[in-house]
C-alpha positions in Angstrom: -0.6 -22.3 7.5 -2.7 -20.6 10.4 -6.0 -22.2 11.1 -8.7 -20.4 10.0 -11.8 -22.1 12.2 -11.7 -20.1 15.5 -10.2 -22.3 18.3 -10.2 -20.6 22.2 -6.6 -21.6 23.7 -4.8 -20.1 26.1 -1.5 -19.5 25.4 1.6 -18.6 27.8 3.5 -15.6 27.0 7.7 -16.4 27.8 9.5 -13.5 29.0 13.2 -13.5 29.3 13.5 -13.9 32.8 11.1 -16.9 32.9 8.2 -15.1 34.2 4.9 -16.2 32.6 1.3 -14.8 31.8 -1.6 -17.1 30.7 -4.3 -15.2 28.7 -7.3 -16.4 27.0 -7.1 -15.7 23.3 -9.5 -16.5 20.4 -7.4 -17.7 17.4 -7.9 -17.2 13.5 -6.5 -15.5 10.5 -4.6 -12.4 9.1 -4.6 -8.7 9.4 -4.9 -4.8 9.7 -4.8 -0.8 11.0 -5.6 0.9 13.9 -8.1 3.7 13.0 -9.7 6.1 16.0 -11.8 4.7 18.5 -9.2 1.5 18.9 -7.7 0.0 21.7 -4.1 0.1 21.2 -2.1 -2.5 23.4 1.8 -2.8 24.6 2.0 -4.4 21.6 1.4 -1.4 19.4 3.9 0.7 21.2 6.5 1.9 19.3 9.3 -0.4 18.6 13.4 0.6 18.0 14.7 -0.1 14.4 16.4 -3.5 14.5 19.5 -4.3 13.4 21.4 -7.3 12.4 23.5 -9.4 14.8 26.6 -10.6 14.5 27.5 -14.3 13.6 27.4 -16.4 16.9 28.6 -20.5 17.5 26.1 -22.5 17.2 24.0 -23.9 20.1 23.7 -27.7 19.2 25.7 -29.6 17.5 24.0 -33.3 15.8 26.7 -35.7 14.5 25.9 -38.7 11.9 28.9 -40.1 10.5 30.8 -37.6 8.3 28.3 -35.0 8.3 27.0 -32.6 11.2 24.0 -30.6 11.9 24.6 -27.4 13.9 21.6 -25.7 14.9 22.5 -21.6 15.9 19.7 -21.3 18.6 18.5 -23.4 21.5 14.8 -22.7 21.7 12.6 -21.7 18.6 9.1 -19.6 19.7 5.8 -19.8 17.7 6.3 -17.6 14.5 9.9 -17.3 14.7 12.9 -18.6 12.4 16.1 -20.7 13.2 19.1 -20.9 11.3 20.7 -24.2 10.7 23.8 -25.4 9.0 24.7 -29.4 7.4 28.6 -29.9 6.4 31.1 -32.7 5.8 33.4 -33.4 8.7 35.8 -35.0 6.6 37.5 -33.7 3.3 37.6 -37.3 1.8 34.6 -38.8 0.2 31.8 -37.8 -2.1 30.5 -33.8 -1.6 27.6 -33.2 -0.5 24.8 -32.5 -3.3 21.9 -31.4 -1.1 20.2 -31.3 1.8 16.1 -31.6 2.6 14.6 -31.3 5.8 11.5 -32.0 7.5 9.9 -30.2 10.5 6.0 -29.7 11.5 5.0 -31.6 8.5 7.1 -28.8 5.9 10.0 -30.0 3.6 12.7 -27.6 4.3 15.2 -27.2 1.3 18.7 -26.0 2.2 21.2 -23.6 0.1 24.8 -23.8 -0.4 27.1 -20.9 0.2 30.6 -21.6 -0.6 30.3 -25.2 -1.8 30.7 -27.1 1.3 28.2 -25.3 3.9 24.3 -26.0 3.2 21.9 -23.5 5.1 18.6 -24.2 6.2 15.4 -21.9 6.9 13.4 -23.5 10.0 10.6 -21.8 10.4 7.7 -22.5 13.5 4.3 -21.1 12.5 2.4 -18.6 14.7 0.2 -21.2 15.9 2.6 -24.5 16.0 2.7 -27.0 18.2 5.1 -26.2 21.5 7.1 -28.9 22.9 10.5 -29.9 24.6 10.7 -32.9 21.4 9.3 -31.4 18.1 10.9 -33.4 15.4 13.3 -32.7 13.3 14.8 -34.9 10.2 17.4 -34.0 7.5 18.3 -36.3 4.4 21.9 -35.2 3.3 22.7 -36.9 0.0 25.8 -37.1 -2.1 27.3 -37.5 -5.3 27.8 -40.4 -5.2 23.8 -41.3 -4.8 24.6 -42.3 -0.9 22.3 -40.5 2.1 22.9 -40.1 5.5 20.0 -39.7 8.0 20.4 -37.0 10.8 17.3 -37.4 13.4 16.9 -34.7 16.2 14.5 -32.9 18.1 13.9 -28.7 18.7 12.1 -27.6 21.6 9.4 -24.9 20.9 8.2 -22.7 23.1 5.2 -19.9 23.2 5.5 -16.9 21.3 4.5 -13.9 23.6 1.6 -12.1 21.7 -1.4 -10.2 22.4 -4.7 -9.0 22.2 -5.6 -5.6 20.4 -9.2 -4.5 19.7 -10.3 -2.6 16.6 -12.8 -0.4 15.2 -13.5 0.1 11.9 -15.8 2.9 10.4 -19.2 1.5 9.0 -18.3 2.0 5.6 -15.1 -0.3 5.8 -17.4 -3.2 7.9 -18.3 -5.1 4.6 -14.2 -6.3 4.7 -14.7 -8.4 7.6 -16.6 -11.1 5.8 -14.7 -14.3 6.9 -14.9 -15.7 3.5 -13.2 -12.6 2.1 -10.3 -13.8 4.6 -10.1 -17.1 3.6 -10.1 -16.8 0.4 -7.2 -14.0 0.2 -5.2 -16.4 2.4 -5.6 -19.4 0.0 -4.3 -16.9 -2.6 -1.1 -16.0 -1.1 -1.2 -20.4 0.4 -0.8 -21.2 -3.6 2.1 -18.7 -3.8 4.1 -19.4 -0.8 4.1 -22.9 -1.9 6.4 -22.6 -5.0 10.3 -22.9 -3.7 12.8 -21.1 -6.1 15.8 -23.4 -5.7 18.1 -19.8 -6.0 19.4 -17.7 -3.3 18.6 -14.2 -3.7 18.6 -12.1 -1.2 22.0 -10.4 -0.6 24.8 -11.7 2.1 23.8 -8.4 4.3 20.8 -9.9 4.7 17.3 -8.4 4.8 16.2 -4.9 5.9 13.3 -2.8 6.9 10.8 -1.9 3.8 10.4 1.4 5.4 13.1 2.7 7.9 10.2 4.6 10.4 8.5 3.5 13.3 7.7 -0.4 14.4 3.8 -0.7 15.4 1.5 -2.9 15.7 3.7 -6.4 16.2 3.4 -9.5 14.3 1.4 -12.1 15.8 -1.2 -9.9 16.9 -4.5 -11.2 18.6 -6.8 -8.7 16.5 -10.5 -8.5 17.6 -12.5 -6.1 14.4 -15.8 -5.1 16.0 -16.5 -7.1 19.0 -16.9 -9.9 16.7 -14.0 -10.8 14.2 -11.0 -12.5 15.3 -8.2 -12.4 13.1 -4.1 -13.4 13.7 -1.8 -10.2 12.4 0.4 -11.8 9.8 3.5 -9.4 9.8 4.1 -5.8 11.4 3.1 -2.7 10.7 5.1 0.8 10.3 4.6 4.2 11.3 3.8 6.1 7.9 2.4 9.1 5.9 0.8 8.5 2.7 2.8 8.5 -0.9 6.4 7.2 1.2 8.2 5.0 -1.1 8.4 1.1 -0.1 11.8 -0.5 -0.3 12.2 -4.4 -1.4 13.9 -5.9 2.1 15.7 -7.9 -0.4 16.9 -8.8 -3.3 14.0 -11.2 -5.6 11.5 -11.8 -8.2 7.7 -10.4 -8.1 5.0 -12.8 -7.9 2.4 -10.9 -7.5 1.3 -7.2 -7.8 -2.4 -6.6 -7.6 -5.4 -5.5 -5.9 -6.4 -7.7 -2.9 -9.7 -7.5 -0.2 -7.4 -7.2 3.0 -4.1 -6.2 2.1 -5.5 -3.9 -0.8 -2.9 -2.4 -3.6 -0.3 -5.8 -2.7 3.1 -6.6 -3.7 4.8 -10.1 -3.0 8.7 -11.0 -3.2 9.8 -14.6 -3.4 13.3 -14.1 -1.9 14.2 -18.2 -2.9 14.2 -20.8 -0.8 10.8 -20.3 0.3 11.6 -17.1 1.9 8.4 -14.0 0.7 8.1 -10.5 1.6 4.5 -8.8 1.8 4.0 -5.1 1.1 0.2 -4.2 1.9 -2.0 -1.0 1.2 -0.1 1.0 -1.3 -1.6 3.5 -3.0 1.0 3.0 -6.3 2.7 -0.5 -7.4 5.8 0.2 -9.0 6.5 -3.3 -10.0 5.0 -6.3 -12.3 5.6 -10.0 -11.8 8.5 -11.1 -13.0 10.7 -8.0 -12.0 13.7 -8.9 -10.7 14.6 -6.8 -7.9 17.6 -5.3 -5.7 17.7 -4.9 -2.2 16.3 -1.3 -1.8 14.1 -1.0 -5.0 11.3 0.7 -5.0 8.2 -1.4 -5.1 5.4 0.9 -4.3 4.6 4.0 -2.5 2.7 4.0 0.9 -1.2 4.5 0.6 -4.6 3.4 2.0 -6.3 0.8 0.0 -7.9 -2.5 1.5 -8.9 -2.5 5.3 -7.8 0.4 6.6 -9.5 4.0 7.7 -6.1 6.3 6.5 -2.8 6.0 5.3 -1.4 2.4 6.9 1.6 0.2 6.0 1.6 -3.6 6.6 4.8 -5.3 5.7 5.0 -9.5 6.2 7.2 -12.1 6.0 6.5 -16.0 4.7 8.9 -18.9 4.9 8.4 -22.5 4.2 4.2 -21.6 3.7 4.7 -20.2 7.3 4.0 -16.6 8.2 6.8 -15.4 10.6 8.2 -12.3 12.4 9.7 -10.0 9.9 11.9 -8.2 13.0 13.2 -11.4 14.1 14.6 -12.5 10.6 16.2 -9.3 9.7 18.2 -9.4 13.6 19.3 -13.0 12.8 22.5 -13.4 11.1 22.3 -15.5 7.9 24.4 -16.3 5.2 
């Protein structure tokens, strides 16, 4: 998960056409708005809906015997998601029965579509080690009780995010206890552990929880105060209060409560290790164990938790990672 002891790095923001700023940043945790008085950034500009892309080859292909790897991207940034795929390159033999990878320390578990392709969910943290080698294993076993071994490597590069500053009111100040941080991380940690071996989000993949205005931008360097240094988990989106809050897919409710930082909160477990976060609503519509449709209503828009006026905060999770929301819904996926 994202550390949360302050570390001072500076990080190198990749731009398409290879041009590259270093910035000082101060590293930690999570979240929020941005009330009156703040310094809004670039970053908060904002943003065109996104919309899904259309299935591409793949970038690398990984042979190892009568199985192949195909990885669909070439270079994975902090906080961002890569698909890959495992199959049998020949149509005699055992099938294949599953697939587990490993990568940054995470076992990734991969889901079958049609009965001969297994997907996989590959997922960098915000804060993850960069590299042209990073590691990455799959164990593809059989019926049969045989495995075969596929060892490669992914390169990951710097995600490009930045600095905001933030000023809350005096009467909101108590929310940036640090403990009050940690231990609302550690809650959602325990959730995001538990992987739901069942696919179910829906083949059109995920969408915006609200279809308004991109803000602030995930992976945020937030500064509360002059003194608070927090990481911005997912993004947030232009809103009004009392605006109903769509499911991005379909899932199961795991939680629906009151938290410090995210207030009146709602997560999804999408399976696979895949969660969607829905923060500061002002009505939960849902209890744990719903089982929900792409589009359902899970709350309705509000102001609750750390935030000076009506604020929405959606975030995405996979494999205990948080990750950028945008990014996931543009990716095509099975």
């Amino acid at each position: 998960m994202m550390k949360l002891r302050a570390v001072v790095l500076c990080i190198t923001l990749l731009f398409m056409a290879s041009t590259s700023l270093i910035i000082p940043l101060v590293t930690a945790q999570e979240e929020e708005p941005l009330p009156e008085g703040s310094q809004d950034t670039a970053a908060s500009t904002p943003r065109p809906l996104p919309t899904r892309q259309p299935f591409s080859n793949p970038q690398r292909i990984v042979p190892a015997g009568n199985v192949r790897l195909e990885l669909f991207f070439a270079l994975l940034l902090q906080g961002q998601t890569g698909l890959a795929r495992v199959f049998k390159t020949e149509a005699s033999g055992a099938a294949i029965e599953s697939v587990t990878a490993t990568f940054l320390g995470r076992e990734i578990r991969f889901f079958p579509t049609d009965g001969s392709y297994f997907y996989g969910l590959i997922a960098a943290g915000v804060e993850a080690p960069t590299g042209r080698d990073i590691p990455l294993s799959a164990a593809v076993t059989f019926a049969d009780g045989t495995v075969t071994l596929i060892n490669t490597t992914i390169e990951l590069g710097f995600g490009p995010y930045f600095r905001q500053v933030i000023n809350l009111p005096a009467d909101r100040t108590f929310l940036l206890d640090g403990d009050l941080e940690r231990a609302e991380l550690a809650r959602l940690e325990a959730l995001f552990e538990a992987v739901t071996e069942e696919r179910m989000w829906e083949a059109v993949g995920f969408r915006l929880p609200i279809n308004a205005e991109l803000t602030s931008a995930f992976g945020l360097l937030r500064t509360f105060n002059g003194a608070l240094n927090t990481r911005h988990t997912g993004w947030d989106i232009r809103t009004i209060a009392n605006q109903p809050v769509a499911a991005v897919a379909g899932g199961q409710v795991v939680f629906a409560g009151q938290l410090d930082i995210r207030g009146s909160h709602v997560v999804i477990d999408h399976g696979y290790g895949v969660y969607s976060g829905y923060s500061h609503l002002s009505e939960i519509n849902v209890q744990v164990g719903d089982r929900l449709a792409r589009g359902a209503t899970v709350g309705f828009t509000g102001a609750t938790g750390r935030t000076s006026g009506p604020h929405f905060h959606w975030e995405m999770a996979i494999n205990g990672e948080f990750v950028d929301g945008v990014q996931l819904i543009q990716m095509w996926m099975p």
